[in-house]
LOZA-598747 format. One record per residue (C-alpha): x, y, z; residue in three letters. Coordinates in Angstrom, 1 decimal, always signed. Layout:
# residues N
[atom [X Y Z] ALA]
...
END
This chain:
# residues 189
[atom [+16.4 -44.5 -23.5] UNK]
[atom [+15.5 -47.7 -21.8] UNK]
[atom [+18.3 -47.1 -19.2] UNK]
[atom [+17.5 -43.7 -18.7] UNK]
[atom [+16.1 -43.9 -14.8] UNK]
[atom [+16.4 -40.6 -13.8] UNK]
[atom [+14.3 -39.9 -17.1] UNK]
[atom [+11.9 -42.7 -15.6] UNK]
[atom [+11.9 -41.3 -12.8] UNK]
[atom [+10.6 -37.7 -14.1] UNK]
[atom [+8.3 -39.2 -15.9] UNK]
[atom [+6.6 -41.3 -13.3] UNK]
[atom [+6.9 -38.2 -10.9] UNK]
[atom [+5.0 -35.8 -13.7] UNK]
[atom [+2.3 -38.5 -14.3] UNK]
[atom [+1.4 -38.5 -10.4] UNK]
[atom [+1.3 -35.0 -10.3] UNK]
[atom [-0.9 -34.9 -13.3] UNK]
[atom [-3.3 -36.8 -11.6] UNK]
[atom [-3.0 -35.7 -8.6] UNK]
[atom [-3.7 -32.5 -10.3] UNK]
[atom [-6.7 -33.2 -12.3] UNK]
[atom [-8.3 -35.9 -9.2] UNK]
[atom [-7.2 -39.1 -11.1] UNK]
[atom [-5.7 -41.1 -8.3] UNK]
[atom [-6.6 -45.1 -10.4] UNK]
[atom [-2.2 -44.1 -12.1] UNK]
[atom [-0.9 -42.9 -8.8] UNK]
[atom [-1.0 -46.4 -7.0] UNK]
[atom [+1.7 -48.6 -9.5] UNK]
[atom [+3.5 -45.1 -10.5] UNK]
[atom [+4.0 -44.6 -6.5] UNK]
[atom [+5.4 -47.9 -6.4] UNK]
[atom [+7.7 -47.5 -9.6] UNK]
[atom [+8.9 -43.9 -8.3] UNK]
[atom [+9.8 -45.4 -5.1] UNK]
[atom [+12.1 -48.4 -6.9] UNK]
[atom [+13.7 -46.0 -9.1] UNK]
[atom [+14.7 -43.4 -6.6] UNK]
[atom [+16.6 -46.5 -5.2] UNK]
[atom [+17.9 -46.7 -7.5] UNK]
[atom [+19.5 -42.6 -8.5] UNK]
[atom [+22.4 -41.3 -6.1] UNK]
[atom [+20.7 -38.4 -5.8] UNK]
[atom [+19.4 -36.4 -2.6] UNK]
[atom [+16.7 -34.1 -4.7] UNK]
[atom [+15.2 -36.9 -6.0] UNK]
[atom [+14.5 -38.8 -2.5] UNK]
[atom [+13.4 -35.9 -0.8] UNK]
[atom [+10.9 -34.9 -3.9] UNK]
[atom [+10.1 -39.2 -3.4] UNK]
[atom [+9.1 -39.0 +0.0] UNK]
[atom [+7.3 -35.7 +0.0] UNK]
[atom [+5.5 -36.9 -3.4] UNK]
[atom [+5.1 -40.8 -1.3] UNK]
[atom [+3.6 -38.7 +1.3] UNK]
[atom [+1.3 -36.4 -0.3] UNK]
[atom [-0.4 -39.6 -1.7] UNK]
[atom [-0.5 -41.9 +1.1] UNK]
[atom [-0.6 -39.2 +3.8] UNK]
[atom [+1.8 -40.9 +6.2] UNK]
[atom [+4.2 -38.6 +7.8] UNK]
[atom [+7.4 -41.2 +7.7] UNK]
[atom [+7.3 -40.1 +4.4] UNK]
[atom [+7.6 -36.8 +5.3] UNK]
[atom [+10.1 -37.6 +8.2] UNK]
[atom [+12.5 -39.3 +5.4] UNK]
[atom [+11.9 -36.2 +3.3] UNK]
[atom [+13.4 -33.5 +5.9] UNK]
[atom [+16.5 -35.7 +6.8] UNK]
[atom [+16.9 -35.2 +2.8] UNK]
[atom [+16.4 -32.1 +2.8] UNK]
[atom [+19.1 -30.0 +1.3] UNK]
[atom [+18.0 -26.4 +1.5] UNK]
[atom [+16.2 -24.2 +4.7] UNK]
[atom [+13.2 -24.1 +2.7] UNK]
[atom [+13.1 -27.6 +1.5] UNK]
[atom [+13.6 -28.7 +5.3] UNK]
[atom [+10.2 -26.2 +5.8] UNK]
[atom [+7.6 -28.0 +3.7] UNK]
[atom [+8.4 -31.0 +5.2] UNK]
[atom [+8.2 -29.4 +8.6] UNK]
[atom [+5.1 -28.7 +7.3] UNK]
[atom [+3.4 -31.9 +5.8] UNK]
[atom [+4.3 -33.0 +9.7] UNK]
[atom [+2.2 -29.7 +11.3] UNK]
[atom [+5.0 -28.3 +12.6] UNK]
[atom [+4.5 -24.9 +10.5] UNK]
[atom [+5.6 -22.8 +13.2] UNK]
[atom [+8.8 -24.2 +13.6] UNK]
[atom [+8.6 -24.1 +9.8] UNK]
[atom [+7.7 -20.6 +9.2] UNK]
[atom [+10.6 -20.1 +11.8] UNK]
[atom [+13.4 -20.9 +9.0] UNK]
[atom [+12.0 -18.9 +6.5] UNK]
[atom [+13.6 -16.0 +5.3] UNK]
[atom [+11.4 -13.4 +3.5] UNK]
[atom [+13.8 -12.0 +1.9] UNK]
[atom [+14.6 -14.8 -0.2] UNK]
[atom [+13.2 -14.9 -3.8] UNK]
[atom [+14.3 -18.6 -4.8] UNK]
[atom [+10.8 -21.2 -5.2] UNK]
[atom [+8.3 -18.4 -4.2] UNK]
[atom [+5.4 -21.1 -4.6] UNK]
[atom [+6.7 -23.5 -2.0] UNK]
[atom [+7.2 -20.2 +0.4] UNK]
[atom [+3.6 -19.3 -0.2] UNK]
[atom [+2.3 -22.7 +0.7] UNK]
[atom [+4.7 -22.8 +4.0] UNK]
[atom [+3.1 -19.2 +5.2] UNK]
[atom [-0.3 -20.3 +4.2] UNK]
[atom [-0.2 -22.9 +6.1] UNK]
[atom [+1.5 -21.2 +9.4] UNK]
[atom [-1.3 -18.4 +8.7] UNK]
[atom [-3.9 -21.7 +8.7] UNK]
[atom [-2.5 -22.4 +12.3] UNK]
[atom [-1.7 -18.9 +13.7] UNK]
[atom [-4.9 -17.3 +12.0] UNK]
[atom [-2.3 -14.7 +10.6] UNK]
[atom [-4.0 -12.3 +8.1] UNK]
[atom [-0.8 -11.0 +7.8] UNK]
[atom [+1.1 -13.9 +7.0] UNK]
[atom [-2.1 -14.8 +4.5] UNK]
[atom [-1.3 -11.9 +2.5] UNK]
[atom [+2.0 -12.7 +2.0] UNK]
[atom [+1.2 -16.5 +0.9] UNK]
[atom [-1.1 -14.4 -1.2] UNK]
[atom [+1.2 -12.4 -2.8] UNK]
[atom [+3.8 -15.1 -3.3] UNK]
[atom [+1.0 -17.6 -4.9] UNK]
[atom [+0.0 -14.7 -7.3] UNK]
[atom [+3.8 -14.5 -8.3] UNK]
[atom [+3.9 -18.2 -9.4] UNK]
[atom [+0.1 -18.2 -11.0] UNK]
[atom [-0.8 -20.5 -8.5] UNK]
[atom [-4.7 -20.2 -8.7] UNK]
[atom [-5.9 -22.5 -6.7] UNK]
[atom [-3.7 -21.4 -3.7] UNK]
[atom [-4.5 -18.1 -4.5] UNK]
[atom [-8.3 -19.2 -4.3] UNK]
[atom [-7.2 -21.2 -0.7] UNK]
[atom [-5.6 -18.0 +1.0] UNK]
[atom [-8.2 -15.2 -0.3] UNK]
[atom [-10.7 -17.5 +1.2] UNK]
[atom [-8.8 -17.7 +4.8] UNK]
[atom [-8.5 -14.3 +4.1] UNK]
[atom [-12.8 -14.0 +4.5] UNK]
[atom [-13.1 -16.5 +7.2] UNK]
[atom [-10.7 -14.4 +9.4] UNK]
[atom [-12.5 -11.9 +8.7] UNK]
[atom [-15.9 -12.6 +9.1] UNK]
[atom [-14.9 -14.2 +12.5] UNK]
[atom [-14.2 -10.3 +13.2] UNK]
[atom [-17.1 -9.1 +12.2] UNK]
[atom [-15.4 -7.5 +9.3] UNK]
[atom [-18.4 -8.9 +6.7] UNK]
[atom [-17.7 -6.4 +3.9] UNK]
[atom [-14.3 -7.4 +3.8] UNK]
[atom [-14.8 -10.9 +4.2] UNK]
[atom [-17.2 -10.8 +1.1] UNK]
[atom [-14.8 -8.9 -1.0] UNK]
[atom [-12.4 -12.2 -0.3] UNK]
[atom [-14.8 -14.7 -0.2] UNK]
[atom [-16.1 -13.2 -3.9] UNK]
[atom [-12.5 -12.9 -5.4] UNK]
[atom [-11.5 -16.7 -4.5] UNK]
[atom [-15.4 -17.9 -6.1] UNK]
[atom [-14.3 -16.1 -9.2] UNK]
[atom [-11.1 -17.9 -9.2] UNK]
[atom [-12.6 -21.3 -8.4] UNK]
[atom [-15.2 -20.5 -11.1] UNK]
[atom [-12.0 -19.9 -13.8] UNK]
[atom [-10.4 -23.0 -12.8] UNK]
[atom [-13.9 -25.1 -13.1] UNK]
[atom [-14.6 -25.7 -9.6] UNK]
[atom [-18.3 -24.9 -9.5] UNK]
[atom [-18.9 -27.4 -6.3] UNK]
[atom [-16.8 -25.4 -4.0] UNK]
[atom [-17.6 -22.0 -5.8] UNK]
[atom [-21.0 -23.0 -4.5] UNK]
[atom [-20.4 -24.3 -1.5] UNK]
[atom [-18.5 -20.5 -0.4] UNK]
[atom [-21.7 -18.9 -2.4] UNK]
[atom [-23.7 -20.9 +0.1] UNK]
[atom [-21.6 -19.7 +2.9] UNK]
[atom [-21.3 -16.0 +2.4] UNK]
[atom [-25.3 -16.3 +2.0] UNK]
[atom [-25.4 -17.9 +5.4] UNK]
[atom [-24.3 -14.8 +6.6] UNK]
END
């Protein structure tokens, strides 16, 4: 229905995902601003904080991502925003590993705190957790943080057994540039 703004909402929040997604940033401009008006619009604390994290992720300015953790409802929630604002220590601080709700937004919090503590540890679990969800290309992300620790151990073989299995991923998902690109890498060493 016409009236339907929540619906509106969802389906402006879907379409900049999509693009976001497949690279296509020329919807994400006039669909940022209609997301924005609509969530104005919705008495609803999910949909502000999923507003400004989306507003954020697009224009990379972290008073999105401020707004987004004062809206944040859950421990988790309150992380990825810590994170968007490279705070991932105090992020992966509130997480608790024995929680199984929204695995995917757990692996991209410990990815990210492994980015910033060079934790292959906490890389294998992002792995693990991005696995669970199918997420390929954060599975392709962590297995190669996964050979640059490595390899900055002098642990080559390892490091090529990582760097190969996230090329095969990026090669499944189409992303020959950056397949190459960590082709070109592992040959540099």
């Amino acid at each position: 229905a016409i009236d339907d703004i929540a619906g509106q909402w969802r389906i402006h929040l879907n379409r900049i995902r999509l693009a976001q997604m497949s690279g296509q940033d020329q919807f994400t401009k006039q669909d940022s601003e209609t997301l924005l008006a609509l969530s104005k619009q919705i008495d609803s604390i999910e949909v502000k904080y999923l507003t400004q994290i989306t507003l954020g992720q697009l224009s990379g300015d972290s008073g999105y991502y401020r707004r987004a953790s004062q809206y944040a409802q859950t421990t988790l929630e309150r992380a990825v925003a810590l994170v968007y604002l490279n705070r991932e220590t105090e992020a992966r601080n509130l997480l608790n590993l024995e929680d199984s709700d929204l695995p995917g937004d757990r692996a991209f919090v410990l990815y990210r705190y492994a980015v910033k503590s060079r934790s292959a540890e906490e890389a294998e679990r992002a792995l693990e957790l991005y696995r669970l969800v199918g997420d390929s290309r954060g599975m392709a992300d962590t297995l190669l943080l996964l050979a640059q620790l490595a390899h900055s151990q002098s642990r080559d073989t390892a490091a090529g057994r990582y760097a190969q299995r996230g090329v095969s991923i990026l090669k499944s998902i189409g992303d020959e540039q950056r397949a190459g690109a960590i082709q070109a890498w592992m040959g540099s060493w």
